[in-house]
Every structure is written in C-alpha cells, then in structure tokens.
C-alpha positions as a Markdown table, in Angstrom:
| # | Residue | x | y | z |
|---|---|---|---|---|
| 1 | Unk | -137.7 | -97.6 | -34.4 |
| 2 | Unk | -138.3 | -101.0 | -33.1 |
| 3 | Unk | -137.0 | -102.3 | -29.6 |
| 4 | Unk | -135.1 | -105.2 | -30.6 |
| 5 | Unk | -133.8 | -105.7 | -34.0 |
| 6 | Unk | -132.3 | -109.2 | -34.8 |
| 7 | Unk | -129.1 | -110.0 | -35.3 |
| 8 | Unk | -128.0 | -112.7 | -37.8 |
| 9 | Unk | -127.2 | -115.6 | -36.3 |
| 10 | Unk | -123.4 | -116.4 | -36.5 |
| 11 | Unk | -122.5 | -112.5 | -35.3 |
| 12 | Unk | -120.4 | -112.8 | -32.3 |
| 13 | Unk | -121.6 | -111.0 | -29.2 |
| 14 | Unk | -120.5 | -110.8 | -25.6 |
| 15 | Unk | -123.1 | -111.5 | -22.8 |
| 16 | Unk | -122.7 | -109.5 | -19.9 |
| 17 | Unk | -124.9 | -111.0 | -16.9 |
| 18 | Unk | -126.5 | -108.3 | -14.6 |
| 19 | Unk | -127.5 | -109.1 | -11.0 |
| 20 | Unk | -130.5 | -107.5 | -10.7 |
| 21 | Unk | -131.8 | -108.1 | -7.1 |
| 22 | Unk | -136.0 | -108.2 | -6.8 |
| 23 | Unk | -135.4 | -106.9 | -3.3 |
| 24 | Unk | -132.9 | -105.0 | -3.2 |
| 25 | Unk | -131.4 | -103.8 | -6.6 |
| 26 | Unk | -128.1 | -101.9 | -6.9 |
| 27 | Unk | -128.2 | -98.9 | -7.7 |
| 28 | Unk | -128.1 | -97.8 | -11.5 |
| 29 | Unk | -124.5 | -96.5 | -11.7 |
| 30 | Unk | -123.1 | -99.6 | -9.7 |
| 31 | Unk | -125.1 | -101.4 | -12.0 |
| 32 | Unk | -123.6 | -99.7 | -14.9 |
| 33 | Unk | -120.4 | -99.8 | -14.2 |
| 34 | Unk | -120.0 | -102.9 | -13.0 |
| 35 | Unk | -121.4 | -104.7 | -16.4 |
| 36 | Unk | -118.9 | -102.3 | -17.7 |
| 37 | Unk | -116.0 | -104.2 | -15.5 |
| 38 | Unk | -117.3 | -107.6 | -16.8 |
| 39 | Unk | -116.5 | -106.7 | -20.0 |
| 40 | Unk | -113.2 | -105.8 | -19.9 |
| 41 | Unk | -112.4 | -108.5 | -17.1 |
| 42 | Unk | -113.8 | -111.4 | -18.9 |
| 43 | Unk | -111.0 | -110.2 | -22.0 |
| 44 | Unk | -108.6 | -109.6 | -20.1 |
| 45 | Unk | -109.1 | -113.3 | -18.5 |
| 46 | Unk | -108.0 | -115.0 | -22.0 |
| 47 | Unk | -107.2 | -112.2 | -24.0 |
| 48 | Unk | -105.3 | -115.1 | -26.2 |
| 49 | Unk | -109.0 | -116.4 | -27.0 |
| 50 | Unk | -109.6 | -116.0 | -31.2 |
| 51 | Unk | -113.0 | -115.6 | -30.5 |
| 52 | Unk | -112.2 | -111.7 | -29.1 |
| 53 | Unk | -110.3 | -110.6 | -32.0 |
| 54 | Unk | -112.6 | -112.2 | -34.7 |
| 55 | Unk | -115.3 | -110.1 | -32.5 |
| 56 | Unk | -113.8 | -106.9 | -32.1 |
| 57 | Unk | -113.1 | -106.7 | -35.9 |
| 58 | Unk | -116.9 | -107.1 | -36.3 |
| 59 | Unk | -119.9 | -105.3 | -34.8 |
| 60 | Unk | -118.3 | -105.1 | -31.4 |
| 61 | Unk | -121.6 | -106.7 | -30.1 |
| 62 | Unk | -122.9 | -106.9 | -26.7 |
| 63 | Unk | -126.0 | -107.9 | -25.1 |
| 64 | Unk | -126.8 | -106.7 | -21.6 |
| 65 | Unk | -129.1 | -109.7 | -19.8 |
| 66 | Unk | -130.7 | -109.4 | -16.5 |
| 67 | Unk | -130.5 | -112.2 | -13.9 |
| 68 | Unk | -132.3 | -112.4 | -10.4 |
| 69 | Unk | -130.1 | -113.9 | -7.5 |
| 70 | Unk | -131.2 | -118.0 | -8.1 |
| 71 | Unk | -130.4 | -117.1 | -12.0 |
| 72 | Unk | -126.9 | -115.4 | -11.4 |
| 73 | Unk | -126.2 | -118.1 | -9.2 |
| 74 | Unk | -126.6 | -120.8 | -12.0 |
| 75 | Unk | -124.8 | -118.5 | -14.4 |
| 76 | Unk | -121.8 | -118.6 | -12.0 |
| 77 | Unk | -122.2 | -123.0 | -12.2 |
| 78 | Unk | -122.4 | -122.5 | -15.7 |
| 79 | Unk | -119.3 | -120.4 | -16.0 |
| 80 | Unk | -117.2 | -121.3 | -13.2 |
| 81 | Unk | -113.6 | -120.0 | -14.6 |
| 82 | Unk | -115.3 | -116.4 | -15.3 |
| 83 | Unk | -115.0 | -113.9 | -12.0 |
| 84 | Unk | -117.5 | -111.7 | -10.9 |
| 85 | Unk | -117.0 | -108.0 | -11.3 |
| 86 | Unk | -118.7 | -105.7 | -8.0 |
| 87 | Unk | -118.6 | -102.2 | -8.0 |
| 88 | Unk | -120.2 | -101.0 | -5.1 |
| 89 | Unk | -123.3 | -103.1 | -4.4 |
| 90 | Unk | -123.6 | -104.4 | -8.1 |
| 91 | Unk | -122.6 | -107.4 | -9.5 |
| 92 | Unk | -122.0 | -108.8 | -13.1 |
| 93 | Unk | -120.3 | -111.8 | -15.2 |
| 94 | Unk | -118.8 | -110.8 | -18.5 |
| 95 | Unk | -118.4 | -113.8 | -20.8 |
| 96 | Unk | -116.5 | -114.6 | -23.4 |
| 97 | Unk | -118.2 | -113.8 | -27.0 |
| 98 | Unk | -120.3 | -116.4 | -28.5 |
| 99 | Unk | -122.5 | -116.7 | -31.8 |
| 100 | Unk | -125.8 | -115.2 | -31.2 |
| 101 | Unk | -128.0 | -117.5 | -32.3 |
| 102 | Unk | -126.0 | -120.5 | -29.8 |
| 103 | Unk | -126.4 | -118.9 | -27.0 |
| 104 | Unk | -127.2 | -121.1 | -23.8 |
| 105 | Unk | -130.9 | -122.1 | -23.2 |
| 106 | Unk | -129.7 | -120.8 | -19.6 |
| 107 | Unk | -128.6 | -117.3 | -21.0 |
| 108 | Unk | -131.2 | -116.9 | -24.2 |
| 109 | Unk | -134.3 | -116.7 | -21.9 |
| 110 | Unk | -132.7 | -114.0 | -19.6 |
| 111 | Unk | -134.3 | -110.9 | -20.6 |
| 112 | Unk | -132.1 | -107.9 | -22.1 |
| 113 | Unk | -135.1 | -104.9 | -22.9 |
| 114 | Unk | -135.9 | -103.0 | -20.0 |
| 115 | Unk | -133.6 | -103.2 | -17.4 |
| 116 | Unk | -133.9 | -100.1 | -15.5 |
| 117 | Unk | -132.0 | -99.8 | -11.9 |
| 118 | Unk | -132.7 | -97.3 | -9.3 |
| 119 | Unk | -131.0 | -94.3 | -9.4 |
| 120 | Unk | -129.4 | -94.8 | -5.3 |
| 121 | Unk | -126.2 | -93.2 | -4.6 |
| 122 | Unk | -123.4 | -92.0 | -7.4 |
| 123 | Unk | -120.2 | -93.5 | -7.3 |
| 124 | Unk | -117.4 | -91.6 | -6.3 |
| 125 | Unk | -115.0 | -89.8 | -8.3 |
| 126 | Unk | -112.4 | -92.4 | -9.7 |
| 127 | Unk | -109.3 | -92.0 | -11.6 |
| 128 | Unk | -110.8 | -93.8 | -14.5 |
| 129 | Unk | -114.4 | -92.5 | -15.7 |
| 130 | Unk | -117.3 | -93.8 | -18.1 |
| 131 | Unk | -119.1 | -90.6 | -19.7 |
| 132 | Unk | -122.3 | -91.0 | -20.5 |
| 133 | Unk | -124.5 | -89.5 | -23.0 |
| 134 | Unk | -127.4 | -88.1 | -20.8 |
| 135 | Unk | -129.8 | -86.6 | -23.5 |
| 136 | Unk | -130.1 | -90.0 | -24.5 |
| 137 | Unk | -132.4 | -91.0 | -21.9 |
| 138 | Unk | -130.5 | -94.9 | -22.0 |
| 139 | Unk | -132.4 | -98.1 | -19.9 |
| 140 | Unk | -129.7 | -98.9 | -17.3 |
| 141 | Unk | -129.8 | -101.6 | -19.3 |
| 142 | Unk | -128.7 | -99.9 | -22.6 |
| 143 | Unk | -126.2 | -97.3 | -21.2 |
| 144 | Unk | -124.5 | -100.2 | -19.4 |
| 145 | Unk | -123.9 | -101.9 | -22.7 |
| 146 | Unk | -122.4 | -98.8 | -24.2 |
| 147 | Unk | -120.3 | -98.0 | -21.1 |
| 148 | Unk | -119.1 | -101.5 | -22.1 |
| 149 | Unk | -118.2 | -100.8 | -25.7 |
| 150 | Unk | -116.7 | -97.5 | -23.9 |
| 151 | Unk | -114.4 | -99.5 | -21.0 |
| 152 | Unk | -113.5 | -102.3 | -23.9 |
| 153 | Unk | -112.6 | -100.3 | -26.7 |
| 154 | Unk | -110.3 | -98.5 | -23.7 |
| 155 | Unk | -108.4 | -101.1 | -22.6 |
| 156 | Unk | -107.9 | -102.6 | -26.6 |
| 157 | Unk | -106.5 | -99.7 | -27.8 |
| 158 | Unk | -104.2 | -98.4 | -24.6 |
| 159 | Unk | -100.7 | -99.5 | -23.7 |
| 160 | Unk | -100.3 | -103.0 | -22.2 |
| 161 | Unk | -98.7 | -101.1 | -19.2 |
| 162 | Unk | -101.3 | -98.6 | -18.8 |
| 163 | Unk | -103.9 | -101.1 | -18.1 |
| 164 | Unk | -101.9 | -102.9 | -16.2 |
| 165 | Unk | -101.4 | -100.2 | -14.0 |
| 166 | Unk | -105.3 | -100.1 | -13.9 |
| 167 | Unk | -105.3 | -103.7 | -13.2 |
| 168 | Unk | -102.7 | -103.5 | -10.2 |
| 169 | Unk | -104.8 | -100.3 | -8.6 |
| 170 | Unk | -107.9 | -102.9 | -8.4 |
| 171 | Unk | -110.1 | -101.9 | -11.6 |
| 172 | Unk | -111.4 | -98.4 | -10.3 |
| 173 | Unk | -114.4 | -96.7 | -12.5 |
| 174 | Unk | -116.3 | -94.0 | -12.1 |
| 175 | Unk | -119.8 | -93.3 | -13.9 |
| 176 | Unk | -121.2 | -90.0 | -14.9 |
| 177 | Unk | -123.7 | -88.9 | -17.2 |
| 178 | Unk | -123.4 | -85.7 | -18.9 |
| 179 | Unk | -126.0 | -83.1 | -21.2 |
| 180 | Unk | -125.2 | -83.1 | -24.6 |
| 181 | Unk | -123.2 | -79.7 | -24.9 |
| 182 | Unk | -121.1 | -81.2 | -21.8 |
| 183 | Unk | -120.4 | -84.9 | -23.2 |
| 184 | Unk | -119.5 | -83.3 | -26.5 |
| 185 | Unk | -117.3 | -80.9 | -25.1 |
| 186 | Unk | -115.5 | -83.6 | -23.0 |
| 187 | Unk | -114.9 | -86.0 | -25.9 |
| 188 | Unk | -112.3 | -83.7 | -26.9 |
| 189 | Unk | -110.4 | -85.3 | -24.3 |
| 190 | Unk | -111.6 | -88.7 | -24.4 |
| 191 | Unk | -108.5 | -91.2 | -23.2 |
| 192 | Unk | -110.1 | -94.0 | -26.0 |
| 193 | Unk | -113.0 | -94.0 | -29.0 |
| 194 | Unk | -115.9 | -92.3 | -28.6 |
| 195 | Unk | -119.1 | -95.0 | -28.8 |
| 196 | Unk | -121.3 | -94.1 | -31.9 |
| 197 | Unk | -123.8 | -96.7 | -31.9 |
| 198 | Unk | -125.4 | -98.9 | -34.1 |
| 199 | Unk | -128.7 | -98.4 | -33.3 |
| 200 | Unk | -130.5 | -101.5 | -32.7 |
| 201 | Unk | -132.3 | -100.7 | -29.4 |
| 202 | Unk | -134.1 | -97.4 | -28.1 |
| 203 | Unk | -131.7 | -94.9 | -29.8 |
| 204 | Unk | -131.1 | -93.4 | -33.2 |
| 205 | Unk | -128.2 | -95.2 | -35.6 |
| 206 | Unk | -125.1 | -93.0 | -35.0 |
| 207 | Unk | -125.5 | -91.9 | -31.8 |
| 208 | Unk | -122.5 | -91.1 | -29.7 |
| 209 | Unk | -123.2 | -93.0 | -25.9 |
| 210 | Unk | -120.2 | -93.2 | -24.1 |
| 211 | Unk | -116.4 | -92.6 | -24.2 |
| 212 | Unk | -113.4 | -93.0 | -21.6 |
| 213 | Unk | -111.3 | -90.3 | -19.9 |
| 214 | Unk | -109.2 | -90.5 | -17.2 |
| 215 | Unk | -106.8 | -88.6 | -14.6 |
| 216 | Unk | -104.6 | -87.7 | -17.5 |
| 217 | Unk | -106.5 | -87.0 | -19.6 |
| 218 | Unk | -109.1 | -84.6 | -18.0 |
C-alpha cells in the first residue's frame, strides 16, 4: 500500500495544524488529543458554515499537518478568528474544510506523513475518552486524524445539550489506546460511530481506528 494516495482535487478536507516543537515536543497523547479538540472546536466555531455539512456528507476528510513554532505562529496570522486547542502541553488549530487541491501555499508545504510524537506522560482519566485501535501501530500523526473523525463524528451525531454540557465543563478528553480484543470489546459501548477507515495512509481500507465513549456510557 502506498503512503499517500491522492485525493481528487475539489474533495473537501479539514486541516488540523499540529505544533510540533523541535525542542521540546508534546507528548504523543497531548498531541493526539489535542488535534482531536481542533477538530470539533473549529465546527463548533461556525457550525452554520455550508462548507461542514457539504463535508460531512462526503469522505469526512482530514489531513493531520505538522508545524514547528515560527510555522504555527504564521498559521495563527493566517487564521486569526480560529482558537487554539491545548491539552496538556500540545497545541493545535482546526480549520474550517477547504478543497484539497486550494489549500494555502502556507498550509500545502506543511508536511502530513510521519509525524510521530514522543510517547511522555498519559493523560489522565477524563470523562470523555478517544479509543484507540493499538494493533494498528498509527504515526501520532495518523491516529490523531482518526481520533478526529472519532471526537467529530461525536459531537454531530449527540444532543445539542450534551455537548454543550461538554463545552461548559471546558472540552475534557482523555486518550487511550487499546489491543484489538479490548478496542473491539469496548465498541460495544461506544457513545458515537466507530471510525472504519478509508485507507489512504499506512493502514488497510476498512480498518476500525477509533471510537468515543464516555462516563455514561462505560
């Protein structure tokens, strides 16, 4: 299977900007969760925008890019109404989703393959918690774009007042990655869809990566 396989040019897909420090990176499940956060953030900043339902009805794409501190900072100039999500020590900008082939000069020569963070410190146990598919063997950068997929297709499909709720509690997620027999067993009781994806980097078409669950639902 090939690393990269292109997409045609008018798909939508979401950029999600990672700061990865040369120094001193985060952490990979800081890392991962917080691109996770910039996704459902920079939705739930215009949620009104057509752009996001055209997208979701399509291939749900997103595109995980890597940015050292002088290129975050110019993202941040670029796209000054869009907030920066932290978790932790981590740092990301979710954007709004864009045809593929238009993206920025400024974004299209940040890299997306191989974006691998440090393992660090695990985040703590939050009410709110991004499985991971562990037998997978994901980049940081690939099982942050399917925790993503996982937080996004979460908040679409719950009750306006239940992520609200999340919202008012200040947007707390937790990241774990589980074997195979474990993740499978869990996505019983998975709070949202369970990410099967498409296969176009590092993994087989059809995979399931990531799901949801939460207090509740545990």
């Amino acid at each position: 299977m090939s690393e990269y396989t292109e997409r045609s040019a008018q798909e939508l897909v979401q950029p999600i900007i990672l700061l990865v420090d040369r120094e001193e990176p985060a952490s990979e499940q800081h890392g991962i969760a917080a691109a996770a956060l910039a996704s459902a953030q920079a939705f739930l900043h215009d949620p009104a925008n057509p752009e996001w339902h055209q997208w979701a009805e399509g291939a749900f794409a997103k595109s995980v890019r890597r940015a050292d501190a002088k290129m975050f900072a110019k993202v941040r100039a670029m796209f000054p109404d869009q907030a920066v999500s932290t978790v932790g020590e981590a740092s990301a900008v979710g954007l709004p989703p864009m045809p593929a082939a238009e993206l920025p000069k400024l974004l299209a020569k940040l890299q997306v393959s191989g974006t691998q963070l440090p393992v660090g410190a695990p985040l703590p146990p939050q009410p709110l918690t991004i499985v991971l598919n562990a037998s997978l063997e994901m980049s940081t950068g690939k099982a942050a774009a399917q925790a993503a997929h996982a937080l996004l297709a979460w908040v679409l499909e719950s009750k306006v007042a239940t992520v609200s709720a999340w919202a008012g509690a200040g947007f707390p997620v937790g990241v774990v990655a589980l074997p195979a027999k474990e993740f499978r067993k869990g996505a019983r009781k998975a709070a949202g869809p369970v990410i099967a994806d498409a296969g176009r980097t590092e993994i087989e078409p059809g995979s399931t990566t990531a799901y949801v669950v939460t207090a509740k639902t545990r």
